[in-house]
C-alpha positions, 0 to 999 in steps of 0.5 A: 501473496501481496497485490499490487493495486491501482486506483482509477478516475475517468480512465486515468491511473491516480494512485499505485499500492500494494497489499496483503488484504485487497478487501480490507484496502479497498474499502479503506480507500473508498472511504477516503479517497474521492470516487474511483475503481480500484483494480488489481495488477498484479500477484507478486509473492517477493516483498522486495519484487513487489516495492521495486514494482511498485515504485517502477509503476508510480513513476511511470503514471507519475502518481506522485505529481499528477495522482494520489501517491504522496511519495515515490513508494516503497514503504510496504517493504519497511512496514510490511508487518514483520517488525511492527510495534503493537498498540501503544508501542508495545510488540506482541509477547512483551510487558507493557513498561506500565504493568 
């Protein structure tokens, strides 16, 4: 299940995310991010559905001008964790070049 997320200030949409682990992000953002509520939009099980949603919403709040969006989305689909590297760029199951 990804969660497609919003952060709001004073009523306004300021940014547009998704995630796995909504608790995890949440108080990610709360420690970096200035005051805010975050608030879950929607349940979407398709990672392509999910980015395609994603970008479709920070555009239409224009987050990425007016907000907290650095860039126009999509990116969870590329980093989503299915071909992530491990620490020190090493993928899980694999010597590391030093051992």
């Amino acid at each position: 299940m990804i969660y497609l997320y919003s952060l709001n200030q004073e009523d306004k949409i300021m940014y547009i995310g998704l995630t796995r682990n909504p608790d995890a992000r949440k108080n990610t953002h709360k420690r970096k991010k200035p005051p805010h509520t975050f608030t879950i939009l929607e349940n979407i099980e398709d990672v392509t559905e999910a980015t395609n949603r994603e970008r479709k919403l920070i555009e239409e709040y224009e987050t990425q001008f007016y907000g907290w969006n650095k860039s126009p989305g999509g990116e969870y689909e590329q980093n989503s964790g299915y071909n992530r590297k491990g620490i020190g760029g090493v993928k899980k199951g694999q010597t590391p070049w030093n051992k």
